[in-house]
C-alpha positions, 0 to 999 in steps of 0.5 A: 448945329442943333445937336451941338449945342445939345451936346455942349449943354449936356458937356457943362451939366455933367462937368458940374455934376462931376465938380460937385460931387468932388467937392461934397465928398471933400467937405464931408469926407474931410478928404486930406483935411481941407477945410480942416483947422484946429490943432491935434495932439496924441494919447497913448492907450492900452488897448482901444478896441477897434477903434476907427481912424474918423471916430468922434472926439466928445466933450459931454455928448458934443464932437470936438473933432476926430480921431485923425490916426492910430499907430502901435508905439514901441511899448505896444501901446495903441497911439492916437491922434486927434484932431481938436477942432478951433476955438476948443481948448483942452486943459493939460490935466484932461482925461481921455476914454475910449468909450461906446455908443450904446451897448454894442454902437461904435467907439469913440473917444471921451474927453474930460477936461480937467481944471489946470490954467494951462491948455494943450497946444498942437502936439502936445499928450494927453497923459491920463488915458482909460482903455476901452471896457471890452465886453468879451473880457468881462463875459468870459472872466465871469463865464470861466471864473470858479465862483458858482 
């Protein structure tokens, strides 16, 4: 009789173990976007350098949200889609960058509101866009460039 009660205390502490690490992994992995309100929109870039699904959203230095997919249109442009979180307002005339943290940190992408009256709402784009600076391009254009 003793072992059952054993075992039943032991049943209910894994089955809680297990119930909090399913709910850690959704709230901090924002598995499926639970948890998740806001709006997103897209943004069309020339080349975005590896950048990741899950990669940062910033406004001078603070995260608004997140990349939430990356697709190739039809003109061979990199497309992203972000997820902006609530109570964010983006202007239409907002810039978007791919930039790096640090010299050789991850990617992420850089927003600069503009001024216009008028805001993104869910699906909108953002028009102005700046692909990434890829370090390699530079290096090898001055490295195999004939001035000496």
């Amino acid at each position: 009789m003793q072992y059952r009660r054993i075992e039943m205390v032991v049943g209910v502490f894994v089955l809680l173990g297990l119930l909090s690490m399913v709910y850690m992994a959704v709230k901090l992995g924002n598995v499926g976007g639970f948890g998740q309100s806001g709006y997103s929109i897209t943004a069309s870039f020339d080349d975005v350098g590896a950048i990741r699904s899950g990669a940062d959203v910033m406004v001078a230095g603070v995260s608004v949200g997140s990349v939430s997919s990356i697709s190739l249109s039809d003109d061979d442009e990199a497309v992203l889609t972000l997820h902006i979180n609530e109570g964010v307002a983006l202007s239409k005339d907002t810039i978007a960058s791919i930039r790096t943290k640090g010299i050789i940190g991850e990617r992420f992408v850089r927003v600069l509101p503009g001024g216009d009256e008028e805001k993104l709402a869910q699906g909108d784009e953002i028009f102005d866009t700046e692909s990434v600076i890829n370090l390699e391009d530079l290096v090898s254009k001055y490295m195999f460039s004939g001035d000496k």
